[in-house]
PDB file of N, CA, C and O in Angstrom, chain B, residues numbered from 101:
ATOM      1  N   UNK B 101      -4.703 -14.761   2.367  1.00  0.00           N
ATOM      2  CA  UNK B 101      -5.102 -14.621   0.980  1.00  0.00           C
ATOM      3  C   UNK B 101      -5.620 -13.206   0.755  1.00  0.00           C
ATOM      4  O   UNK B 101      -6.527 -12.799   1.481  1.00  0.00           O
ATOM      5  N   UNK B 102      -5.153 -12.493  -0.116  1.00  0.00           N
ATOM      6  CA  UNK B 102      -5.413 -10.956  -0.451  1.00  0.00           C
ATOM      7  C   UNK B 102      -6.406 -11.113  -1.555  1.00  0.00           C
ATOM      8  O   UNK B 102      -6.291 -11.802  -2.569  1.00  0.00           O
ATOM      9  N   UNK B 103      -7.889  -9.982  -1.002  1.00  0.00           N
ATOM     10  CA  UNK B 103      -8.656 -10.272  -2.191  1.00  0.00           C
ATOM     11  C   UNK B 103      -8.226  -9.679  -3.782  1.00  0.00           C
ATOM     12  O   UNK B 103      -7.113  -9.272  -4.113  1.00  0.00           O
ATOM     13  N   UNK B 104      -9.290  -9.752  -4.523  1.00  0.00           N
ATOM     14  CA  UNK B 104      -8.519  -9.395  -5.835  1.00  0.00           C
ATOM     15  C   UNK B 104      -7.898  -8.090  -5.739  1.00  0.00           C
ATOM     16  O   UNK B 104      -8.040  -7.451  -4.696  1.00  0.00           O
ATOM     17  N   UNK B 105      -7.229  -7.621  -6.699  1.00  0.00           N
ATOM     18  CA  UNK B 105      -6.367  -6.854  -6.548  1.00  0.00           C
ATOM     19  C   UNK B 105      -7.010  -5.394  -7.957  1.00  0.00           C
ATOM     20  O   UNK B 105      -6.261  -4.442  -8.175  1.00  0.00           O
ATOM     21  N   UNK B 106      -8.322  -5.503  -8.670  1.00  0.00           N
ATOM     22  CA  UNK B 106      -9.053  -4.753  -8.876  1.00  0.00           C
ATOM     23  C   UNK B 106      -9.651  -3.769  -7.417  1.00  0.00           C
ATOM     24  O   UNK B 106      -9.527  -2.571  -7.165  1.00  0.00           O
ATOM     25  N   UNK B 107     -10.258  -4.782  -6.732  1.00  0.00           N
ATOM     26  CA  UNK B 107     -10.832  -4.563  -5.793  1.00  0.00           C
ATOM     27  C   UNK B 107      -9.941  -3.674  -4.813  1.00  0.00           C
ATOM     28  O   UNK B 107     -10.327  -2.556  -4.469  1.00  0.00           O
ATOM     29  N   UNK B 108      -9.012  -4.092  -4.479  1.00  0.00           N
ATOM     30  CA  UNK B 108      -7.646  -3.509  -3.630  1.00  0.00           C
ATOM     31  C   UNK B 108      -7.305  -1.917  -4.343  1.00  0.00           C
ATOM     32  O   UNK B 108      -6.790  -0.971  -3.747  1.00  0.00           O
ATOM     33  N   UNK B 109      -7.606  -1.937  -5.305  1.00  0.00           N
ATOM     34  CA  UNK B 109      -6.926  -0.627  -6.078  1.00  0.00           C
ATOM     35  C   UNK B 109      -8.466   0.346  -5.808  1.00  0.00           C
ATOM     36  O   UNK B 109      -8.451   1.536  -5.493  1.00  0.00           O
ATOM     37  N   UNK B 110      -9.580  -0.385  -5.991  1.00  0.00           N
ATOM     38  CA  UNK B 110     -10.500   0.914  -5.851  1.00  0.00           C
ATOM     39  C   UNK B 110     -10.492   1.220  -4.609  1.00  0.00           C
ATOM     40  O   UNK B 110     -10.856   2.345  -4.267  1.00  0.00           O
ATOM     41  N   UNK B 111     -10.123   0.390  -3.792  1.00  0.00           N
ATOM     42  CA  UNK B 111     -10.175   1.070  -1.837  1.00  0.00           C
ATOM     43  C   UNK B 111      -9.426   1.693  -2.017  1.00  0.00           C
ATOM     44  O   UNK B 111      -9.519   2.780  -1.448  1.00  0.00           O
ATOM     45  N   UNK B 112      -8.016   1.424  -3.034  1.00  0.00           N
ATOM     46  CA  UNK B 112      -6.860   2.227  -2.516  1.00  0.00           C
ATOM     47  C   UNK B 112      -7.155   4.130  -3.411  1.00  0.00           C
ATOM     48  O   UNK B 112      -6.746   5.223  -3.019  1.00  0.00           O
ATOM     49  N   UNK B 113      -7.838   3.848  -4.417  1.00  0.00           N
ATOM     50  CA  UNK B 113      -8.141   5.530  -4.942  1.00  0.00           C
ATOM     51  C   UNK B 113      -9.405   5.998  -3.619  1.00  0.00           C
ATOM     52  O   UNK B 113      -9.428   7.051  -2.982  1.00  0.00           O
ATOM     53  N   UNK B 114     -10.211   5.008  -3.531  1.00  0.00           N
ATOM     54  CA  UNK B 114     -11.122   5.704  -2.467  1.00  0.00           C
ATOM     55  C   UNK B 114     -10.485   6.116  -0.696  1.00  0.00           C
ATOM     56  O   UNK B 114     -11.109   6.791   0.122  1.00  0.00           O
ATOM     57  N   UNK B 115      -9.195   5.520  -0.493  1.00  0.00           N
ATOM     58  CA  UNK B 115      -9.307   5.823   1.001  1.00  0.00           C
ATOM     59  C   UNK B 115      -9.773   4.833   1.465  1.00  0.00           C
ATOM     60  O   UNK B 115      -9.640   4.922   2.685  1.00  0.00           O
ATOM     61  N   UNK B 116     -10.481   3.483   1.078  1.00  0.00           N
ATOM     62  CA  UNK B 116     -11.355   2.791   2.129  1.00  0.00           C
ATOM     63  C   UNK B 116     -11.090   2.334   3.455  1.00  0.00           C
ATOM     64  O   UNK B 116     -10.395   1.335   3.640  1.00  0.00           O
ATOM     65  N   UNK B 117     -11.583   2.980   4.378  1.00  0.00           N
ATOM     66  CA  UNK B 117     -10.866   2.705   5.611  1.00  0.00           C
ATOM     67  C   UNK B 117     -10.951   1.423   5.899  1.00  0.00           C
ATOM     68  O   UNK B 117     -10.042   0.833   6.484  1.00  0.00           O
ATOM     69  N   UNK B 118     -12.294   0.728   5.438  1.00  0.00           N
ATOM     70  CA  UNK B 118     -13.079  -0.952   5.395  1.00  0.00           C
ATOM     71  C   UNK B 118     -11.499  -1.825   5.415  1.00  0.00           C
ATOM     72  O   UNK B 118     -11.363  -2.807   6.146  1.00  0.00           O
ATOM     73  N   UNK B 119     -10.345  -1.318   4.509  1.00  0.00           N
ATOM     74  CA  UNK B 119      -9.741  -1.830   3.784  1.00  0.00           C
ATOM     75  C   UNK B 119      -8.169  -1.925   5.221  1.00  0.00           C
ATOM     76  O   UNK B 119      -7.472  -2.904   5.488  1.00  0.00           O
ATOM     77  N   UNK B 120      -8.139  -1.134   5.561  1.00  0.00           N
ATOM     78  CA  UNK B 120      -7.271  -0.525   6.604  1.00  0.00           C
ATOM     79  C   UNK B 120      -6.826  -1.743   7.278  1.00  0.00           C
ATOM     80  O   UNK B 120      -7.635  -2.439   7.892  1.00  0.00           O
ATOM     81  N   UNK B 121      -5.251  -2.122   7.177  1.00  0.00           N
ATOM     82  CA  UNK B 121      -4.448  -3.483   7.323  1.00  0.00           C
ATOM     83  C   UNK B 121      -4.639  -4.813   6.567  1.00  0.00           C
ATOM     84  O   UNK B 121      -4.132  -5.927   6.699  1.00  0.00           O
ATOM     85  N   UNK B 122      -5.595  -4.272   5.688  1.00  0.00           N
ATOM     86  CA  UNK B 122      -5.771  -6.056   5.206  1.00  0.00           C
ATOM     87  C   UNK B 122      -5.063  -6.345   4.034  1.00  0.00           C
ATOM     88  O   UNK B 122      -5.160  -7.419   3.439  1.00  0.00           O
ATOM     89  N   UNK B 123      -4.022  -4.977   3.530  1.00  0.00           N
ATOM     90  CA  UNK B 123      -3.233  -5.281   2.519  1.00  0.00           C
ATOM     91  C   UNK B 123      -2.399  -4.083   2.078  1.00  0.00           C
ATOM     92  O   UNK B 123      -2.901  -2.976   2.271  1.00  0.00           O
ATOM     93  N   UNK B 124      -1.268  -4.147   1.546  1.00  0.00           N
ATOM     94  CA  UNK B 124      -0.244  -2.576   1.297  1.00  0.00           C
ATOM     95  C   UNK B 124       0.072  -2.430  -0.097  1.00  0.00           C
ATOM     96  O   UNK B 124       0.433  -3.346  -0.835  1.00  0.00           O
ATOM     97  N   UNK B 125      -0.086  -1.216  -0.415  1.00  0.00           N
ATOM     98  CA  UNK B 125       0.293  -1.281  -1.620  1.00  0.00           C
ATOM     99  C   UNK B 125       1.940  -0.613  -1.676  1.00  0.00           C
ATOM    100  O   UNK B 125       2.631   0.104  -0.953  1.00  0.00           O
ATOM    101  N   UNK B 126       2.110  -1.459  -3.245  1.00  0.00           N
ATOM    102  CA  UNK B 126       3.629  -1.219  -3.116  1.00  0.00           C
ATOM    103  C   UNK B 126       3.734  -0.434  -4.630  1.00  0.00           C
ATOM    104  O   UNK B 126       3.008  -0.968  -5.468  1.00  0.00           O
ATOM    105  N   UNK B 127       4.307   0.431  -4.996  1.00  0.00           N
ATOM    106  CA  UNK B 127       4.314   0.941  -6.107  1.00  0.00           C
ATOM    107  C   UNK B 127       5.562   0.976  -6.963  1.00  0.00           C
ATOM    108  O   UNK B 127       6.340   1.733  -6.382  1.00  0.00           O
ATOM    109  N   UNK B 128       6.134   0.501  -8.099  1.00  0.00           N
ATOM    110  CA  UNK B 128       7.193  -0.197  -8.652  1.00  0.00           C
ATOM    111  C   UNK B 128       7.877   1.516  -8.813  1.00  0.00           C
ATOM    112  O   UNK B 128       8.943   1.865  -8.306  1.00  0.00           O
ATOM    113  N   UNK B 129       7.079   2.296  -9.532  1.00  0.00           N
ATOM    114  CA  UNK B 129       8.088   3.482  -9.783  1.00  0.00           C
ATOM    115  C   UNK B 129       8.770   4.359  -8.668  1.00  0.00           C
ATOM    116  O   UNK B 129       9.734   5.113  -8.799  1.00  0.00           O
ATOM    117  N   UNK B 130       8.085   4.097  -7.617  1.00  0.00           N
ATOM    118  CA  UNK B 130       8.608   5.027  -6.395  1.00  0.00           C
ATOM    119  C   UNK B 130       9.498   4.028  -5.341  1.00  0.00           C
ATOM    120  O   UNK B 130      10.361   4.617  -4.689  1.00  0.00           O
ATOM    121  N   UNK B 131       9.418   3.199  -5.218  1.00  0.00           N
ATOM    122  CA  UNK B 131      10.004   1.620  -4.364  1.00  0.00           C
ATOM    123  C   UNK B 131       9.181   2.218  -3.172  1.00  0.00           C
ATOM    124  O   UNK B 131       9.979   2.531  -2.288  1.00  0.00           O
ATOM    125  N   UNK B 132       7.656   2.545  -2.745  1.00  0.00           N
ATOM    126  CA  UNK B 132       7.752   2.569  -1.678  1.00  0.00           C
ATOM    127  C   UNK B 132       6.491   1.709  -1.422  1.00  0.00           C
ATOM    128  O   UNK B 132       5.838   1.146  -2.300  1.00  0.00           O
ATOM    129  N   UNK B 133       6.242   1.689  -0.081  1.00  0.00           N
ATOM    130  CA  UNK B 133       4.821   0.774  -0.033  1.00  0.00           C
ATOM    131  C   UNK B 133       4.031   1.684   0.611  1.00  0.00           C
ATOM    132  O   UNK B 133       4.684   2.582   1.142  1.00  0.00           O
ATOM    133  N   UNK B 134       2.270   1.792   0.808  1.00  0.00           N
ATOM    134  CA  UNK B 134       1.379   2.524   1.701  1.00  0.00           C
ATOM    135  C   UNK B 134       0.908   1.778   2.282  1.00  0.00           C
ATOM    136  O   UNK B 134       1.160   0.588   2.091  1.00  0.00           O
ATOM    137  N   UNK B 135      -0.220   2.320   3.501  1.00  0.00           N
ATOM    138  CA  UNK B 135      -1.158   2.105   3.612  1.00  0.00           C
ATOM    139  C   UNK B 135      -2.440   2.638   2.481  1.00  0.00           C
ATOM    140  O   UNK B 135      -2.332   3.720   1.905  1.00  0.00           O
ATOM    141  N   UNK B 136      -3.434   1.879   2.301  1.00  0.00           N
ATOM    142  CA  UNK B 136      -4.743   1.645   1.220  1.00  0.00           C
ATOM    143  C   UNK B 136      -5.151   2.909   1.863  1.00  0.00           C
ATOM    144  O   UNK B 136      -5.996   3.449   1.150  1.00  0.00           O
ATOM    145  N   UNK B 137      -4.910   3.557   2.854  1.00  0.00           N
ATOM    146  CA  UNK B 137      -5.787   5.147   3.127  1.00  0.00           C
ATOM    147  C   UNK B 137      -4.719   5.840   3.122  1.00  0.00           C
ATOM    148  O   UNK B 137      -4.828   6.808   3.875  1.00  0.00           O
ATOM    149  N   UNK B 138      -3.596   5.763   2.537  1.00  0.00           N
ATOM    150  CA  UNK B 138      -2.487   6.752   2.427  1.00  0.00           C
ATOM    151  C   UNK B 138      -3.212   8.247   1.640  1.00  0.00           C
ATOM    152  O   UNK B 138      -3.762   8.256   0.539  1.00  0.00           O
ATOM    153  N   UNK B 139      -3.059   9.178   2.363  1.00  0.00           N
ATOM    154  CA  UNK B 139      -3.403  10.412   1.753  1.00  0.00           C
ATOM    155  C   UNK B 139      -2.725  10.836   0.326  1.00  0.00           C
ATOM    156  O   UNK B 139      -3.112  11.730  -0.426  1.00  0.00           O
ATOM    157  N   UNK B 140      -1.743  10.061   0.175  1.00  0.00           N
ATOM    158  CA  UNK B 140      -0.927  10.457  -1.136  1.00  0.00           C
ATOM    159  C   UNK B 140      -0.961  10.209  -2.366  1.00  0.00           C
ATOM    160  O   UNK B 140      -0.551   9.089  -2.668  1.00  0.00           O
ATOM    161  N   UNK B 141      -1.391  11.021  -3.387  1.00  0.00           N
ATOM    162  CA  UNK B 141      -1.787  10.708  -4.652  1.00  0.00           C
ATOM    163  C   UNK B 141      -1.734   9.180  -5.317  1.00  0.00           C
ATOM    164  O   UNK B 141      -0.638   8.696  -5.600  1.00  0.00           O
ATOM    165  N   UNK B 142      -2.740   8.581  -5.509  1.00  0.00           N
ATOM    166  CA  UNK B 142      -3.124   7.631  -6.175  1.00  0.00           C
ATOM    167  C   UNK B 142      -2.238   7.004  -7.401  1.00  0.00           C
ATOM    168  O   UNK B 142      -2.348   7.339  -8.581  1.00  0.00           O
ATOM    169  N   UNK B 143      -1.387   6.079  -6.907  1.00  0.00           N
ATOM    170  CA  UNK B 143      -0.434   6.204  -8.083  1.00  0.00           C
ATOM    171  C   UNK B 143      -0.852   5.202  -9.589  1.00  0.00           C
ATOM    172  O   UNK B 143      -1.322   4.098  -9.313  1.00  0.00           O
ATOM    173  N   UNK B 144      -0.736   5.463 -10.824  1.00  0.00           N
ATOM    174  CA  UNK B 144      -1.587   4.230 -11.800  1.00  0.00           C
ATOM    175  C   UNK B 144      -1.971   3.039 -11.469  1.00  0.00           C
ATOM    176  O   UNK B 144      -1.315   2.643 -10.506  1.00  0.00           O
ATOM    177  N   UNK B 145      -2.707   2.319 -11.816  1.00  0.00           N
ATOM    178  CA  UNK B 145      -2.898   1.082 -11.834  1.00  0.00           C
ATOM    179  C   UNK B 145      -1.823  -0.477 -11.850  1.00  0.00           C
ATOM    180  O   UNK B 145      -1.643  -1.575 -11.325  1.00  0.00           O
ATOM    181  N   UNK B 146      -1.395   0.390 -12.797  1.00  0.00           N
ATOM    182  CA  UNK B 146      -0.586  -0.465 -13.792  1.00  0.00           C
ATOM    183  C   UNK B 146       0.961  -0.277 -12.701  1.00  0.00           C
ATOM    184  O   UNK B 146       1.697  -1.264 -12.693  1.00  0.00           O
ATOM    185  N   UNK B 147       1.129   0.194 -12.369  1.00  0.00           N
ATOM    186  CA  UNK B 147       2.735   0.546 -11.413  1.00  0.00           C
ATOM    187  C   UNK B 147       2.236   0.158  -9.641  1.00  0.00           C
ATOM    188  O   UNK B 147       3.062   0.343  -8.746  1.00  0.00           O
ATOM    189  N   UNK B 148       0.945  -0.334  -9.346  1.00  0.00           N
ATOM    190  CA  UNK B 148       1.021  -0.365  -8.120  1.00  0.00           C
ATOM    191  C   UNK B 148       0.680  -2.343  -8.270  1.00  0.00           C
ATOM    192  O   UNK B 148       0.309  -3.006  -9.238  1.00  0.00           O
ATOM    193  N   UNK B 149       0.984  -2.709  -6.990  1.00  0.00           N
ATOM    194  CA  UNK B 149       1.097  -4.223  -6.636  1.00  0.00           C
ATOM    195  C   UNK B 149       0.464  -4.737  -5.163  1.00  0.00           C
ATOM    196  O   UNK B 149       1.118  -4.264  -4.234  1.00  0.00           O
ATOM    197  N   UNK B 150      -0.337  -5.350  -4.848  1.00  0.00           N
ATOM    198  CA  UNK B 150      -0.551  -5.854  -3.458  1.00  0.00           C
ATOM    199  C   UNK B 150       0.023  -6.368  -2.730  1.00  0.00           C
ATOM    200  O   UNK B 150       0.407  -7.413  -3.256  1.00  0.00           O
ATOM    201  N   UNK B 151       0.502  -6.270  -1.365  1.00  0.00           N
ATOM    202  CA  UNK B 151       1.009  -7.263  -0.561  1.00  0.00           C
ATOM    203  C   UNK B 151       0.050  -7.604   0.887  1.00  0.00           C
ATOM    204  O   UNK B 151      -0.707  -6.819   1.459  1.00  0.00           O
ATOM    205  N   UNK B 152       0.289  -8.712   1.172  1.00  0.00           N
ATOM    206  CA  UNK B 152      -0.507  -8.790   2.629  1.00  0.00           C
ATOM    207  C   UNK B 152      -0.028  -7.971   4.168  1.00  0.00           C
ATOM    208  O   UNK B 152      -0.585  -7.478   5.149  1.00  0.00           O
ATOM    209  N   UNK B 153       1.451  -8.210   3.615  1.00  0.00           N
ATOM    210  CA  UNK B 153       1.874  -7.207   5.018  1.00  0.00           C
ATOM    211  C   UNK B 153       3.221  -6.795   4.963  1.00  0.00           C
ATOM    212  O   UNK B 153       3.939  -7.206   4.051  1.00  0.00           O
ATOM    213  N   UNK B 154       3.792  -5.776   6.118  1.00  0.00           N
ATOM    214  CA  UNK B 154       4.700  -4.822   5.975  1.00  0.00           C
ATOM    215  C   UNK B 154       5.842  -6.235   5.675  1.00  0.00           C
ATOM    216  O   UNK B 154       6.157  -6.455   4.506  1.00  0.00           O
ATOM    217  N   UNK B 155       6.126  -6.686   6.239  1.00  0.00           N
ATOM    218  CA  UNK B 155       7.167  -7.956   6.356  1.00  0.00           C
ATOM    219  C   UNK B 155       7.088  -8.195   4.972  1.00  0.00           C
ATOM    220  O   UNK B 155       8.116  -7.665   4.550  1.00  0.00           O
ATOM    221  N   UNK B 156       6.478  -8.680   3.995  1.00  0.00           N
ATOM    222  CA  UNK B 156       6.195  -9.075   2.488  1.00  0.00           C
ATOM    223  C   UNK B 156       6.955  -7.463   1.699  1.00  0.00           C
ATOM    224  O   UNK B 156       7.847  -7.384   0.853  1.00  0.00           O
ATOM    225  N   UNK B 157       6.363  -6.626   2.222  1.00  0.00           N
ATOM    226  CA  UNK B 157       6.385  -5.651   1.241  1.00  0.00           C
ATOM    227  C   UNK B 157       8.482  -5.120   1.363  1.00  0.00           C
ATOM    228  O   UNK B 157       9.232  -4.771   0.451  1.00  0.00           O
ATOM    229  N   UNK B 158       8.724  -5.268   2.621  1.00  0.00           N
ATOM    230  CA  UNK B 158      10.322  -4.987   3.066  1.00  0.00           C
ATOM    231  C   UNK B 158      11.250  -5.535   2.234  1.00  0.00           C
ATOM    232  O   UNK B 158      12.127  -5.014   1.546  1.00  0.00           O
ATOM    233  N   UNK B 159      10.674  -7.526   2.531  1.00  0.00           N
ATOM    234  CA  UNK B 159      11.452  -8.433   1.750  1.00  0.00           C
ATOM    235  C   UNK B 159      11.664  -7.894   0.339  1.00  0.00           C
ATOM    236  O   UNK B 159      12.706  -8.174  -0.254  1.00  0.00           O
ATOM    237  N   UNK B 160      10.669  -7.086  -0.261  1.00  0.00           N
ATOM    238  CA  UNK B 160      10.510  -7.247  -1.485  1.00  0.00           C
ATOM    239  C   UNK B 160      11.274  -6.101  -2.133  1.00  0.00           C
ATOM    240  O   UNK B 160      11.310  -5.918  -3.350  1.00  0.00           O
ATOM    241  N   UNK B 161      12.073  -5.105  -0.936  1.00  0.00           N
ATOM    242  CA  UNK B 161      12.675  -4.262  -1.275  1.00  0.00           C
ATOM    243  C   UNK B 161      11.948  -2.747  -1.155  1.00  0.00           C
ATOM    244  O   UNK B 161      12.641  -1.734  -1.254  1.00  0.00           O
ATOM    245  N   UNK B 162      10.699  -2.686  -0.965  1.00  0.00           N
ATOM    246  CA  UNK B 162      10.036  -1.549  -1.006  1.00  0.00           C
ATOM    247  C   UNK B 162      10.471  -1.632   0.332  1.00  0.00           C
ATOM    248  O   UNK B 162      10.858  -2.490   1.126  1.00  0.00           O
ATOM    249  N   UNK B 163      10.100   0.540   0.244  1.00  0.00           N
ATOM    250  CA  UNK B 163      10.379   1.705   1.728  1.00  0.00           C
ATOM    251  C   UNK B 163       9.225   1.626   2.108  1.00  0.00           C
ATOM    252  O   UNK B 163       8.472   1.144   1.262  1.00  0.00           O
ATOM    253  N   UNK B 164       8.666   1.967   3.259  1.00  0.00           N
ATOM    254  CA  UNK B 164       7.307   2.497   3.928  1.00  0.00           C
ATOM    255  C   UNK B 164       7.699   4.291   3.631  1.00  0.00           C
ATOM    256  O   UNK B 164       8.625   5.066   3.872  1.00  0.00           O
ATOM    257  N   UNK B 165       6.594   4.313   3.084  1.00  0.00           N
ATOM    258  CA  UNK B 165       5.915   6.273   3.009  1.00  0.00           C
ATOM    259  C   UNK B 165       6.071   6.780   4.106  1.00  0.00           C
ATOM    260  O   UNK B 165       6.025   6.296   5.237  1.00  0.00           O
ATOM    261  N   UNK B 166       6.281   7.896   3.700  1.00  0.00           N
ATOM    262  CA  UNK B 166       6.812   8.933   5.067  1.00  0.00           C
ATOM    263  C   UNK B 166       5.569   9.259   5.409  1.00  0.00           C
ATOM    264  O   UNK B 166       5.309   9.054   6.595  1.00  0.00           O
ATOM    265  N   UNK B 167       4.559   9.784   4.631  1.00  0.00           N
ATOM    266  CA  UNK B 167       3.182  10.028   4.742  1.00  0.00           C
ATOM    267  C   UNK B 167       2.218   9.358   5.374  1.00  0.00           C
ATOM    268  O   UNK B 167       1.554   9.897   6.260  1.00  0.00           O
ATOM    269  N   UNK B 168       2.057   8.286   5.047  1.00  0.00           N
ATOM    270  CA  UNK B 168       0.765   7.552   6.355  1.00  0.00           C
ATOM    271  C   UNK B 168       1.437   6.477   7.166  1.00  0.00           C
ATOM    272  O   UNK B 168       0.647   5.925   7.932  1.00  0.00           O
ATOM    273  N   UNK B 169       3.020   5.894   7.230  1.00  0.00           N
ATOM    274  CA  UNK B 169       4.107   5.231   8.434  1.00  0.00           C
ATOM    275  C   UNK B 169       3.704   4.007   8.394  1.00  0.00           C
ATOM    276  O   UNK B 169       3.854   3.444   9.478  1.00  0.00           O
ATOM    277  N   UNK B 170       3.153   3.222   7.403  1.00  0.00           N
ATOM    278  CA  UNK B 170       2.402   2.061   7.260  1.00  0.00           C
ATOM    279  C   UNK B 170       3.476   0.853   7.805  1.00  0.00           C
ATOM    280  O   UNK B 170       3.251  -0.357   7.792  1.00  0.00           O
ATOM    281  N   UNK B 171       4.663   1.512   8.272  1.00  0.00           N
ATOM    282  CA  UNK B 171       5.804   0.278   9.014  1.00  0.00           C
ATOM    283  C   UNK B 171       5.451   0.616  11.123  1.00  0.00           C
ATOM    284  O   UNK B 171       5.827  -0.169  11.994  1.00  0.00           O
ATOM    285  N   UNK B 172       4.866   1.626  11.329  1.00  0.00           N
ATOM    286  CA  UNK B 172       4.572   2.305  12.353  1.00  0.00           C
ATOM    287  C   UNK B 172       5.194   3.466  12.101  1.00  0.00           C
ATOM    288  O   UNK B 172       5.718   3.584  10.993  1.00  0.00           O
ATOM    289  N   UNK B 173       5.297   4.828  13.277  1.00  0.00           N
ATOM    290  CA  UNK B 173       6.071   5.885  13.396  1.00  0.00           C
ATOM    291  C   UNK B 173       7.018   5.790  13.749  1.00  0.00           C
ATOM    292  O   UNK B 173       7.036   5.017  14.707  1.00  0.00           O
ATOM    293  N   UNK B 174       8.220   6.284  13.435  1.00  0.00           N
ATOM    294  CA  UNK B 174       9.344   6.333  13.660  1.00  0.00           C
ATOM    295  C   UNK B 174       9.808   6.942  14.998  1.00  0.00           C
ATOM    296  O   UNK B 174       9.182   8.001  15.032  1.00  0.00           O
ATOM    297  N   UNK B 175      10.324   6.893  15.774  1.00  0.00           N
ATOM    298  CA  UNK B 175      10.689   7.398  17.033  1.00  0.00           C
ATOM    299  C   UNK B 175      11.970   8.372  16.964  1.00  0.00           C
ATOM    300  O   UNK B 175      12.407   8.890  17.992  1.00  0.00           O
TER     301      UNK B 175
END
């Protein structure tokens, strides 16, 4: 169960590391998903979505960010 998703969005503008695996964000305009401490600009409110995990976020058609590898690093 993913907590609210207010809550999820202020870790995700803050970085909260607290927050780190317990949920990904997926953002509709870019198709990609982060990690909640992704260094990469904060995308609106309104265009980002929660998921519980990389597996959820794949199905759903979103990429993992090149920027914080929230699928792991690529080899």
């Amino acid at each position: 169960m993913l907590p609210d998703a207010d809550l999820l969005y202020a870790a995700l503008a803050a970085r909260d590391p607290a927050f780190e695996g317990r949920a990904f964000a997926c953002v509709r305009t870019t198709g990609i998903f982060c990690r909640l401490t992704c260094p990469a600009r904060t995308a609106k409110r309104g265009n980002v979505s929660f998921r519980a995990s990389v597996a959820d976020c794949l199905a759903e058609g979103f990429r993992p960010c090149r920027r914080c590898f929230p699928a792991g690093r690529p080899d």
